[in-house]
N, C-alpha and C positions, 0 to 999 in steps of 0.2 A: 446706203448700207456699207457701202466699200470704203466709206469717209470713217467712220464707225469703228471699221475692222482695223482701219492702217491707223488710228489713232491710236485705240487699244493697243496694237502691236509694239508702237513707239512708246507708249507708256509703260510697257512691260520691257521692254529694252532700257531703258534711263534708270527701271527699278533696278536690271537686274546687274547694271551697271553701277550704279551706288552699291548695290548689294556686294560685290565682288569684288569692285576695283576699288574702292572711295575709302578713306583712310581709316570712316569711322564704320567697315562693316565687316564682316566676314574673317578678315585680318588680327583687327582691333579686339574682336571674340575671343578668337584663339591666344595672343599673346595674353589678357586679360586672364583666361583659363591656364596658361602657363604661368601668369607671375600668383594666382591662386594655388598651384601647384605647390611653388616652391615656397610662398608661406604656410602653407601648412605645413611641408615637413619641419619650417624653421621652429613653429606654434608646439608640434612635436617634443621636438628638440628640448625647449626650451620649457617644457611642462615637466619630461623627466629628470630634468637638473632642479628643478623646483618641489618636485616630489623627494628629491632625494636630499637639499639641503632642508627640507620640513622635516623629515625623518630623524636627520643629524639632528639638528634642533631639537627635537624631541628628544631624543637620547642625552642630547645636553644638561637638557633640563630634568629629567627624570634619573638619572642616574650616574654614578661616580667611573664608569666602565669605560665611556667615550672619553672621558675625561682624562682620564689615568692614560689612556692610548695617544691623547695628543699629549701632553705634558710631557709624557716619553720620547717620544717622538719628535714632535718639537721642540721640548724642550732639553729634552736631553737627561729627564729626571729619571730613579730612579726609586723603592721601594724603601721605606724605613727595615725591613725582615728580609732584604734581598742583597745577595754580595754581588759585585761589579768586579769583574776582570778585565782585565786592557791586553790582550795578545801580540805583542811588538816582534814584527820578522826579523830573522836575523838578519845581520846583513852579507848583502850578497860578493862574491869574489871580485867582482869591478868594480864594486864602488865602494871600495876604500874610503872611508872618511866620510861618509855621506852620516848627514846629520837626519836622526829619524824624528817628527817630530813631536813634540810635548803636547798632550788633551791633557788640559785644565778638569781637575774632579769634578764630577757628575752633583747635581744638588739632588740631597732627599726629598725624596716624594709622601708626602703625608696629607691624611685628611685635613687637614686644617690650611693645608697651602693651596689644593686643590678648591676647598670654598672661596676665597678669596675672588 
């Protein structure tokens, strides 16, 4: 029975060594559970940029609003019924001579450029 006992005890020792000490136990879990962690925040991340260029898209397609907002924006267009001012500072007491510079006219913005 004492052969019995101190075997069982050694095999519960070598378990509990594997279990704690050995590369693939205990250790292995935890960072495993950390780099799960941190894909899911990226899964996150990475759904709401996806939800939100679905959206754009959407509005792309469905209507002239988004549209009109980037053409302006990037491109610099304006409204066929809209006036364009250009506000030029004057110039200041030190810089004599300073060259202010020239923006090239704005292109109209019209239904028909925006389909394209």
């Amino acid at each position: 029975m004492k052969w019995l006992i101190a075997a069982l005890t050694v095999a519960l020792l070598l378990l509990q060594y594997r279990m704690f000490l050995s590369n693939d136990g205990i250790r292995e879990v935890m960072r495993l559970q950390d780099a799960v962690t941190v894909q899911q925040a990226e899964n996150s991340r990475l759904s709401e940029r996806n939800r939100q260029l679905a959206a754009e898209v959407h509005d792309l397609k469905q209507g002239y609003a988004a549209l009109e907002e980037r053409a302006r924006t990037e491109l610099g267009m304006i409204a066929g019924n809209e006036s364009f001012y250009q506000v030029v500072p004057q110039k200041a007491a030190g810089s004599a001579g300073a060259q202010v510079p020239v923006v090239p006219p704005l292109r109209s913005l019209s239904r028909t450029a925006l389909a394209r």
